[in-house]
PyMOL Python script that loads the backbone (N, CA, C, O; Angstrom):
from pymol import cmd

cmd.read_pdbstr("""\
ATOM      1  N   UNK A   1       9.800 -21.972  48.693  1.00  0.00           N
ATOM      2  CA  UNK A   1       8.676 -21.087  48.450  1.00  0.00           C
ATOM      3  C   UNK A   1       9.069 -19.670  48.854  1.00  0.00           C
ATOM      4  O   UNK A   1       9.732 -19.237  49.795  1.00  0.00           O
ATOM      5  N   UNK A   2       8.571 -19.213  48.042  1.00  0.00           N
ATOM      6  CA  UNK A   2       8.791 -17.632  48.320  1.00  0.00           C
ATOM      7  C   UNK A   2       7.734 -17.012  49.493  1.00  0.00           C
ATOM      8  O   UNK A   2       6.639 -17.526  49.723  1.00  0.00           O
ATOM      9  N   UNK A   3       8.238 -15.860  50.169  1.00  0.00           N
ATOM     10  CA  UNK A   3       7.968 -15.410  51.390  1.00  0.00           C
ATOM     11  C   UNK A   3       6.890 -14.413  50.932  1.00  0.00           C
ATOM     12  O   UNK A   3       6.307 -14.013  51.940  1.00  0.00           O
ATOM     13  N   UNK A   4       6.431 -13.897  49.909  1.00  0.00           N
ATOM     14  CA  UNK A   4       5.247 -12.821  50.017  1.00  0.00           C
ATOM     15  C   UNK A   4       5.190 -13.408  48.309  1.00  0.00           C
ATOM     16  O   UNK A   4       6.055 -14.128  47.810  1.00  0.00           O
ATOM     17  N   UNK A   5       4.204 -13.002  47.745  1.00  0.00           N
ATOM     18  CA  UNK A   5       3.367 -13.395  46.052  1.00  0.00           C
ATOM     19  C   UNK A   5       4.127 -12.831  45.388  1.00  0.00           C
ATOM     20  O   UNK A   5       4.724 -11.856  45.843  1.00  0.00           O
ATOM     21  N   UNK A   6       4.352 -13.314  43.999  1.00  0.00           N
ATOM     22  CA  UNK A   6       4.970 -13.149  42.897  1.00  0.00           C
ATOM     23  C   UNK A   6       4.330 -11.968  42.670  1.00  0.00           C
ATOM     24  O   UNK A   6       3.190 -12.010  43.134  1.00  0.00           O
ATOM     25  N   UNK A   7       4.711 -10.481  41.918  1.00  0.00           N
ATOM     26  CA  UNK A   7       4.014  -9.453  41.247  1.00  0.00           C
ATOM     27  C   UNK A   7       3.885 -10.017  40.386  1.00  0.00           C
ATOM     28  O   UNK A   7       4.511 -10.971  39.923  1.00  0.00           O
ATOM     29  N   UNK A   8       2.660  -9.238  39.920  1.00  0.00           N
ATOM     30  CA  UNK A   8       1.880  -9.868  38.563  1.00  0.00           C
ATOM     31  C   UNK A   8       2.551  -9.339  37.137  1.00  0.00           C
ATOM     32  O   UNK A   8       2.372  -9.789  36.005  1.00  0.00           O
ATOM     33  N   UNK A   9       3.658  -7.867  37.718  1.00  0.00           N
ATOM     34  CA  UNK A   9       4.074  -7.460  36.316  1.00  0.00           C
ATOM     35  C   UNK A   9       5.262  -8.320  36.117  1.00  0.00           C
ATOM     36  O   UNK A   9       5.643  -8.472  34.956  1.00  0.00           O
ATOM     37  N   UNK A  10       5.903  -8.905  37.076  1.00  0.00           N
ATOM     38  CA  UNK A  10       7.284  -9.552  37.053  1.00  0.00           C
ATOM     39  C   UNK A  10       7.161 -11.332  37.031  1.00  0.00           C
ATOM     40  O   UNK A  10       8.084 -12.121  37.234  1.00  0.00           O
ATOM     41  N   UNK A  11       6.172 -11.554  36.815  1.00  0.00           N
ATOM     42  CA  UNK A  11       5.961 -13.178  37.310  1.00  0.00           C
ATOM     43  C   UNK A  11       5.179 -13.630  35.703  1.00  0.00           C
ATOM     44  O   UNK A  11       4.615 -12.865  34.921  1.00  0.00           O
ATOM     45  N   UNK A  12       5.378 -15.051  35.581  1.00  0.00           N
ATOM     46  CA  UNK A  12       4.161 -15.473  34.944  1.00  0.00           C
ATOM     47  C   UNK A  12       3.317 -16.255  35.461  1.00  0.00           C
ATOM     48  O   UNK A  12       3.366 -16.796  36.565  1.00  0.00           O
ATOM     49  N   UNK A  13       2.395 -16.337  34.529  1.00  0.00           N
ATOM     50  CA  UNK A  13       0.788 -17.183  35.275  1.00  0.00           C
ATOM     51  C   UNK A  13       1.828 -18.991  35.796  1.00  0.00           C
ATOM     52  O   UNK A  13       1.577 -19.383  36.936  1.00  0.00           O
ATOM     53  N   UNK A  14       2.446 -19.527  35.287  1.00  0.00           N
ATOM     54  CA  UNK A  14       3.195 -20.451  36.080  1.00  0.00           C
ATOM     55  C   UNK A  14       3.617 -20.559  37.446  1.00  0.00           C
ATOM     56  O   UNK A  14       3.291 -21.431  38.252  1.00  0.00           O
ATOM     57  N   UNK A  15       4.527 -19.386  37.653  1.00  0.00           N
ATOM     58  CA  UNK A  15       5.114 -18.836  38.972  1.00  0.00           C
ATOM     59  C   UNK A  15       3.728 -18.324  39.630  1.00  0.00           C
ATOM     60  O   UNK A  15       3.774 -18.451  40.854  1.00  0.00           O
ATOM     61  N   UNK A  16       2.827 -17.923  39.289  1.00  0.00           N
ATOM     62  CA  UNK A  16       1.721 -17.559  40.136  1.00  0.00           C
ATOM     63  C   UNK A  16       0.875 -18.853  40.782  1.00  0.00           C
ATOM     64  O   UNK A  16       0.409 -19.038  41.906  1.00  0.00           O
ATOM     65  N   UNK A  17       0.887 -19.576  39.697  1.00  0.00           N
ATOM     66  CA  UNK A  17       0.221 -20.639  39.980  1.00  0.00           C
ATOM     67  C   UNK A  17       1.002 -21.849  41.437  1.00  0.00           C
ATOM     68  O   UNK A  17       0.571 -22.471  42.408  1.00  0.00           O
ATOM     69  N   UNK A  18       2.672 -21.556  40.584  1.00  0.00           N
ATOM     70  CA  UNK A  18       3.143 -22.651  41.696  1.00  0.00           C
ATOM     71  C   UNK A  18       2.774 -22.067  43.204  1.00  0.00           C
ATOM     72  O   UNK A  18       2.363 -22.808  44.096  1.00  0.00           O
ATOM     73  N   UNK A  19       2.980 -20.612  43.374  1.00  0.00           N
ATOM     74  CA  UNK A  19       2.959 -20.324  44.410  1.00  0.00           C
ATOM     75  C   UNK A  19       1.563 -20.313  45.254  1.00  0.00           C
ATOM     76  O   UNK A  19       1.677 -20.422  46.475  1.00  0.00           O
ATOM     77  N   UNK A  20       0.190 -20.182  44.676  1.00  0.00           N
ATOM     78  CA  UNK A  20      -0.495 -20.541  45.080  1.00  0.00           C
ATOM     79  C   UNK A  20      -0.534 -22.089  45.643  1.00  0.00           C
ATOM     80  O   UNK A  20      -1.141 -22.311  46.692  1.00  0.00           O
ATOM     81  N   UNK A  21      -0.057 -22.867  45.125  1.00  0.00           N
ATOM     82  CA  UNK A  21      -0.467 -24.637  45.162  1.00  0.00           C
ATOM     83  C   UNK A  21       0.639 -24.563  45.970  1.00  0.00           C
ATOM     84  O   UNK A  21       0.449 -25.370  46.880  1.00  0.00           O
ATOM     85  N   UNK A  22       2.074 -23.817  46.161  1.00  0.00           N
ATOM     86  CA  UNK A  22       2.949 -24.201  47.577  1.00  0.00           C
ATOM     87  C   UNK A  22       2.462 -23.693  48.939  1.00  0.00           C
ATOM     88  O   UNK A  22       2.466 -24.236  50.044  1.00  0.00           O
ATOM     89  N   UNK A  23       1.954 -22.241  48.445  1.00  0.00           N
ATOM     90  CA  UNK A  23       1.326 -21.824  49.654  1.00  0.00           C
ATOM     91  C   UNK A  23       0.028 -22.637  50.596  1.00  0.00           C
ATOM     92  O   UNK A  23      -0.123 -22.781  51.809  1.00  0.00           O
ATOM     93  N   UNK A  24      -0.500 -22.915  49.824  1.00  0.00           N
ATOM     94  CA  UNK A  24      -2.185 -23.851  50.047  1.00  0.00           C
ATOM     95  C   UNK A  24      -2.239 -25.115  49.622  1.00  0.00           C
ATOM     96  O   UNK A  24      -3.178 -25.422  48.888  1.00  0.00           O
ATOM     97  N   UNK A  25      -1.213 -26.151  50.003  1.00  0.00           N
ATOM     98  CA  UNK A  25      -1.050 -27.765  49.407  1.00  0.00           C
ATOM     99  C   UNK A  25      -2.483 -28.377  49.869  1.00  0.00           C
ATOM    100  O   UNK A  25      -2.901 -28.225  51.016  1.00  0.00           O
ATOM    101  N   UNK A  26      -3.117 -29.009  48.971  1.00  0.00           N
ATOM    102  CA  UNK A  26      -3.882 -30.315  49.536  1.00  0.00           C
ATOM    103  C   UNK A  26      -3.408 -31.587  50.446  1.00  0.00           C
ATOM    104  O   UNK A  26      -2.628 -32.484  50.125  1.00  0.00           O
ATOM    105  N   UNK A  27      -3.964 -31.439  51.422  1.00  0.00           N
ATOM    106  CA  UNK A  27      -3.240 -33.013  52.224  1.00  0.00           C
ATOM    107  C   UNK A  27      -4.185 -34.047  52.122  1.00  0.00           C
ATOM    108  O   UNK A  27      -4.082 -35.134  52.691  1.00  0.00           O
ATOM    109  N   UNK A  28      -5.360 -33.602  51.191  1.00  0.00           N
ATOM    110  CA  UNK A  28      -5.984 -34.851  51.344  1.00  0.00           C
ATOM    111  C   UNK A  28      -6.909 -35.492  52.730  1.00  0.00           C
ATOM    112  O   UNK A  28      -7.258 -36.642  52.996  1.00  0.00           O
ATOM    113  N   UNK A  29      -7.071 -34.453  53.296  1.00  0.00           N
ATOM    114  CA  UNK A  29      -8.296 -34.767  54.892  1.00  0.00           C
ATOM    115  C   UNK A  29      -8.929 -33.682  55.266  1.00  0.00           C
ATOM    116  O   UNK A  29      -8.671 -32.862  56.148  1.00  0.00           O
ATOM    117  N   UNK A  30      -9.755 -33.757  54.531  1.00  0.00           N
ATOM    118  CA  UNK A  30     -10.854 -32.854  54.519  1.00  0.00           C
ATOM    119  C   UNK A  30     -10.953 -32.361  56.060  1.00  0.00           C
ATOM    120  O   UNK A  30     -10.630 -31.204  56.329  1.00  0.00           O
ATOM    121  N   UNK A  31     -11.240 -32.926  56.703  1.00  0.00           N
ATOM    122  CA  UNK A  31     -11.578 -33.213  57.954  1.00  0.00           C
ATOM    123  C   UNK A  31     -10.617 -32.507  58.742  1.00  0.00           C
ATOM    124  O   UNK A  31     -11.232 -31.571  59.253  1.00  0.00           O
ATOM    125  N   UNK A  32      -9.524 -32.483  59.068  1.00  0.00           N
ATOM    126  CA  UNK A  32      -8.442 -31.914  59.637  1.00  0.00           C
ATOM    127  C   UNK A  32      -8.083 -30.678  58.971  1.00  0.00           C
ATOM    128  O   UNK A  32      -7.866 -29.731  59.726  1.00  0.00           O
ATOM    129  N   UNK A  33      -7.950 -30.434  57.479  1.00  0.00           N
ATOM    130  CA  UNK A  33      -7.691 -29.394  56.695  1.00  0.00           C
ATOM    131  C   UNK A  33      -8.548 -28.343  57.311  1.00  0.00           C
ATOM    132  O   UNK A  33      -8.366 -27.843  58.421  1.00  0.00           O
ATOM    133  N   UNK A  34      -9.727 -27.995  56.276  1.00  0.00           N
ATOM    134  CA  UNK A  34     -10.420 -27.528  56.258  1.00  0.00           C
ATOM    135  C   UNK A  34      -9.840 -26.173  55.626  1.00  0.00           C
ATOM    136  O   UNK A  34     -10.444 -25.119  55.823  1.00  0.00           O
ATOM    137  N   UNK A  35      -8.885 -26.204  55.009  1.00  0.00           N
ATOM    138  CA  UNK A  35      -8.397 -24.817  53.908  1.00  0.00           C
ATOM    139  C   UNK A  35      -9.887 -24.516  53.102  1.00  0.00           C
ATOM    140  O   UNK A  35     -10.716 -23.619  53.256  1.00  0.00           O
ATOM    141  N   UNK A  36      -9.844 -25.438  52.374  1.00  0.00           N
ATOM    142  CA  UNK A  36     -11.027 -25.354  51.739  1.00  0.00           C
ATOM    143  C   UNK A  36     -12.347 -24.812  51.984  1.00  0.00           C
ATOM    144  O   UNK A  36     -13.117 -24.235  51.216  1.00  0.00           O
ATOM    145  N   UNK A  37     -12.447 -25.091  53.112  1.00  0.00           N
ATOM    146  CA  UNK A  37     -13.768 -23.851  53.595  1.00  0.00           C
ATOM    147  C   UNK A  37     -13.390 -22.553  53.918  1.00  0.00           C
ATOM    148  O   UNK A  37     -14.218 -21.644  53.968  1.00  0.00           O
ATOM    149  N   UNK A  38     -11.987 -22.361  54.183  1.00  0.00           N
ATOM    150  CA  UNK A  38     -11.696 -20.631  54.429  1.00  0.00           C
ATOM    151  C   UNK A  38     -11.960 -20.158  52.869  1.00  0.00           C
ATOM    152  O   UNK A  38     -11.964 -18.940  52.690  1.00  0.00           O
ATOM    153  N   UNK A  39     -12.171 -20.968  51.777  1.00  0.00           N
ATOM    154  CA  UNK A  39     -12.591 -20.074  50.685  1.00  0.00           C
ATOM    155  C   UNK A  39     -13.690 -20.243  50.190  1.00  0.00           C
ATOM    156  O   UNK A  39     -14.205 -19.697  49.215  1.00  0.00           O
ATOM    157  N   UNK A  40     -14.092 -21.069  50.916  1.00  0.00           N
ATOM    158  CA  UNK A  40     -16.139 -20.707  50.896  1.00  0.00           C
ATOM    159  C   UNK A  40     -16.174 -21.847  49.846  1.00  0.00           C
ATOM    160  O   UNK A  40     -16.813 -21.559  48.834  1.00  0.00           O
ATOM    161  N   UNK A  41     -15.506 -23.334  49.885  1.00  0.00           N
ATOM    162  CA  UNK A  41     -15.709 -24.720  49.644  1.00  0.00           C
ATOM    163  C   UNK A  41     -15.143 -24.820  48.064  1.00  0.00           C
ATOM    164  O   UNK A  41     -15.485 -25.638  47.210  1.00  0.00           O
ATOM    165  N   UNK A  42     -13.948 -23.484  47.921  1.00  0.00           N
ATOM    166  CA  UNK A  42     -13.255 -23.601  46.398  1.00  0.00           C
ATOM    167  C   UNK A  42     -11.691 -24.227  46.672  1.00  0.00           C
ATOM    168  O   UNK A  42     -11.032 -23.780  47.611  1.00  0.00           O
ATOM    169  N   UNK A  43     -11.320 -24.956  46.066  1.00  0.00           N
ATOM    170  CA  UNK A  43      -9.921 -25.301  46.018  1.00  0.00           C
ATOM    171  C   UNK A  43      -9.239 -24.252  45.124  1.00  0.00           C
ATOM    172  O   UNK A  43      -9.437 -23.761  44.013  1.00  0.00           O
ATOM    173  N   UNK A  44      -8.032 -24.094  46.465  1.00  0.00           N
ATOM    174  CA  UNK A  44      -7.353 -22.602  46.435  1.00  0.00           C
ATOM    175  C   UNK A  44      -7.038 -22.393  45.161  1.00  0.00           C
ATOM    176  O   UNK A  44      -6.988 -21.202  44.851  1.00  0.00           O
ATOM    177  N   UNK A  45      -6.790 -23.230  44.250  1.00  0.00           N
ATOM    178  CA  UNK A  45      -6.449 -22.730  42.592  1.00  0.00           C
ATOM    179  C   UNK A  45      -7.926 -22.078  41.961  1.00  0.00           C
ATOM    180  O   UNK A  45      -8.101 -21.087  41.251  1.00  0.00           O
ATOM    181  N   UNK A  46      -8.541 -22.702  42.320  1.00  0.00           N
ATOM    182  CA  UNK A  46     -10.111 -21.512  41.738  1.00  0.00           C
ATOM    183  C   UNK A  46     -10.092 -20.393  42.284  1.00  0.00           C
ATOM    184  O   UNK A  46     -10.034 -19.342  41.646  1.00  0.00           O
ATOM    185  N   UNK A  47     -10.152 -20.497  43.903  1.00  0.00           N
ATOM    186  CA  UNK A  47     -10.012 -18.814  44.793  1.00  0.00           C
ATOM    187  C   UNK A  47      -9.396 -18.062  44.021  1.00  0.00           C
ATOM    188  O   UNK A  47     -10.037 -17.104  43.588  1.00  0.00           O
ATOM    189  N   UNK A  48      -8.039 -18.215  43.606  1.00  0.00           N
ATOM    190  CA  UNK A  48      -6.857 -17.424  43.082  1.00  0.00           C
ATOM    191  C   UNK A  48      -6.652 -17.380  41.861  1.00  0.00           C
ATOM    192  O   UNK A  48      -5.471 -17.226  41.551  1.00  0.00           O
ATOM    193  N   UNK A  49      -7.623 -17.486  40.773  1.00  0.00           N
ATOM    194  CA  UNK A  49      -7.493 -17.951  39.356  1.00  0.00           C
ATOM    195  C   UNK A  49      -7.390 -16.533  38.864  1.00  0.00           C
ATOM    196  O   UNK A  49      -6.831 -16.155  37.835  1.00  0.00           O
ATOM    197  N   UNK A  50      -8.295 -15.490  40.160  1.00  0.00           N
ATOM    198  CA  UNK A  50      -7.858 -13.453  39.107  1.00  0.00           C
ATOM    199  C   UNK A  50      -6.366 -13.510  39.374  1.00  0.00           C
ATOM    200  O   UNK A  50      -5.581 -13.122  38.509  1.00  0.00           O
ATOM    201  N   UNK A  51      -5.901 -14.028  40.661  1.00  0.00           N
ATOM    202  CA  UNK A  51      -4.289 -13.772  40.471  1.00  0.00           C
ATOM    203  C   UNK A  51      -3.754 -14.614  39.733  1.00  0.00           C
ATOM    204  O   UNK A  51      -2.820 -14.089  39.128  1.00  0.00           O
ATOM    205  N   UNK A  52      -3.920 -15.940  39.418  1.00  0.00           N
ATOM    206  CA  UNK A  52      -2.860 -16.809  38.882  1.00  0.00           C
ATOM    207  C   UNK A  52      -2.783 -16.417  37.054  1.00  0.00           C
ATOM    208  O   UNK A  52      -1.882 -16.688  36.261  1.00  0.00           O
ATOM    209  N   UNK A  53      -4.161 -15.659  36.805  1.00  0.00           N
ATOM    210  CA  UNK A  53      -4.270 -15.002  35.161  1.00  0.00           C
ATOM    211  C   UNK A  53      -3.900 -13.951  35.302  1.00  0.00           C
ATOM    212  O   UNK A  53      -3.807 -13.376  34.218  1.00  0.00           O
ATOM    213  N   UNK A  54      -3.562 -13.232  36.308  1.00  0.00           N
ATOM    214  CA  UNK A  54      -3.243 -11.437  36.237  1.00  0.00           C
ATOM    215  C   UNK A  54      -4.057 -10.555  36.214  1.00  0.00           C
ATOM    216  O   UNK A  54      -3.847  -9.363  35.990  1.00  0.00           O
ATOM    217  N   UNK A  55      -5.120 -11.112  36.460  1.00  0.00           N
ATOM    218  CA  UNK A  55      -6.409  -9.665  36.725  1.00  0.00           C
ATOM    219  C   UNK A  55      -6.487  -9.232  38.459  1.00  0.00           C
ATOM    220  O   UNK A  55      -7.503  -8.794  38.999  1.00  0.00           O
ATOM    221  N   UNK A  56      -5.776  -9.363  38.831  1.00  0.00           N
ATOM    222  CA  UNK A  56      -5.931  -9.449  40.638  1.00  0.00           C
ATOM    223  C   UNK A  56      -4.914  -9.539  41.484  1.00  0.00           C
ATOM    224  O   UNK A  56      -4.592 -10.683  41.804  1.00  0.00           O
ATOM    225  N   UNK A  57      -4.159  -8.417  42.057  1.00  0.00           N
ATOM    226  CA  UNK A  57      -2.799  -9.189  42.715  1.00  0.00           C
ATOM    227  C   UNK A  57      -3.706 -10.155  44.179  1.00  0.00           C
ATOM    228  O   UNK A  57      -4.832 -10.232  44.669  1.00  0.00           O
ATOM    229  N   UNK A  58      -2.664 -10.592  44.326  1.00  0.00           N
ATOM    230  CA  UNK A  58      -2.449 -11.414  45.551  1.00  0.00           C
ATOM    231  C   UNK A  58      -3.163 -11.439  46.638  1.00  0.00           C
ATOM    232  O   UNK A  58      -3.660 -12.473  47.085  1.00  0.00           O
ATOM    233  N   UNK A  59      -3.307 -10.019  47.292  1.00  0.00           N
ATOM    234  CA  UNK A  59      -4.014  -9.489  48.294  1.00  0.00           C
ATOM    235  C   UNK A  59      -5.477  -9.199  48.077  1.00  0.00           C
ATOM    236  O   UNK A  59      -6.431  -9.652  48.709  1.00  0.00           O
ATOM    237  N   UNK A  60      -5.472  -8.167  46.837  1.00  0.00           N
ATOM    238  CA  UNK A  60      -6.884  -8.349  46.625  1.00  0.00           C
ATOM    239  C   UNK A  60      -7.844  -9.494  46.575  1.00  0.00           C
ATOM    240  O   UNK A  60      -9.043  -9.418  46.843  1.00  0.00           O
ATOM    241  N   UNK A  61      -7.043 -10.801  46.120  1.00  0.00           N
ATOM    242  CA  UNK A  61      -8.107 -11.758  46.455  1.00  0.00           C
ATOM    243  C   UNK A  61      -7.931 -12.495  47.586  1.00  0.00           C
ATOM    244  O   UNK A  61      -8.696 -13.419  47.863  1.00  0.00           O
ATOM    245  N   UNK A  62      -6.751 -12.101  48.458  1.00  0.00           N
ATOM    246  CA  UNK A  62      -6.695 -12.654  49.806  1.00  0.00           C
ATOM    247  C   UNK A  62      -8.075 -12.108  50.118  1.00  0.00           C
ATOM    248  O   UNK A  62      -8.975 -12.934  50.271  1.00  0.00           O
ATOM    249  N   UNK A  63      -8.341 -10.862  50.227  1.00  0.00           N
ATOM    250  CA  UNK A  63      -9.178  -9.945  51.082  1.00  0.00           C
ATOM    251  C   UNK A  63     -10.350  -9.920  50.772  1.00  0.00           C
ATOM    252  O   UNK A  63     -11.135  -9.100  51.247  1.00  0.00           O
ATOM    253  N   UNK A  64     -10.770 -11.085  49.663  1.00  0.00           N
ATOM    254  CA  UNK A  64     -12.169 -11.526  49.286  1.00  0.00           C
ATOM    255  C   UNK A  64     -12.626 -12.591  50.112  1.00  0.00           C
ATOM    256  O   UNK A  64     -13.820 -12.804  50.322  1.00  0.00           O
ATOM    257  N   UNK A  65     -11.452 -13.434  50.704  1.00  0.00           N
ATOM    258  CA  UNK A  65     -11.959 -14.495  51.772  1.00  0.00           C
ATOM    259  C   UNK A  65     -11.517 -14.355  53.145  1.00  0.00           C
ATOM    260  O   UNK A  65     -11.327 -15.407  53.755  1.00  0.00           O
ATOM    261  N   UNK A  66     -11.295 -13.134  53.818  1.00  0.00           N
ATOM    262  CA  UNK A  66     -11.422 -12.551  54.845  1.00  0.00           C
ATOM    263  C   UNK A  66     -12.806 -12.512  55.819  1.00  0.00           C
ATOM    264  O   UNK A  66     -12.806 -11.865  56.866  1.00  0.00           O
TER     265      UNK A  66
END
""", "prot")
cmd.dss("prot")
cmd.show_as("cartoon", "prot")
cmd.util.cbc("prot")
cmd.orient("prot")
């Protein structure tokens, strides 16, 4: 996995996508996880869907679930 987000001018929606789903894996226990509520009960591929289509880098939608 890469160490900071794909740019959106240099990447495609693939590479955006993997890196979301490496960065934020499901383990499957809700309970212990709890990723899922740092984005207000969306699984991180919805959170990140302006970045993973290119309307949004990386940060900007980090800084929506801040």
């Amino acid at each position: 996995m890469a160490d900071s987000a794909p740019d959106i001018a240099s990447s495609s929606r693939m590479d955006r996508l993997w890196y979301v789903k490496s960065k934020y894996p499901c383990i499957a226990d809700c309970d212990q996880c709890g990723l899922c509520a740092s984005f207000h009960g969306k699984d991180p591929t919805i959170a990140f869907k302006d970045y993973i289509d290119g309307k949004a880098s990386f940060m900007e939608v980090s800084l929506r679930y801040r």
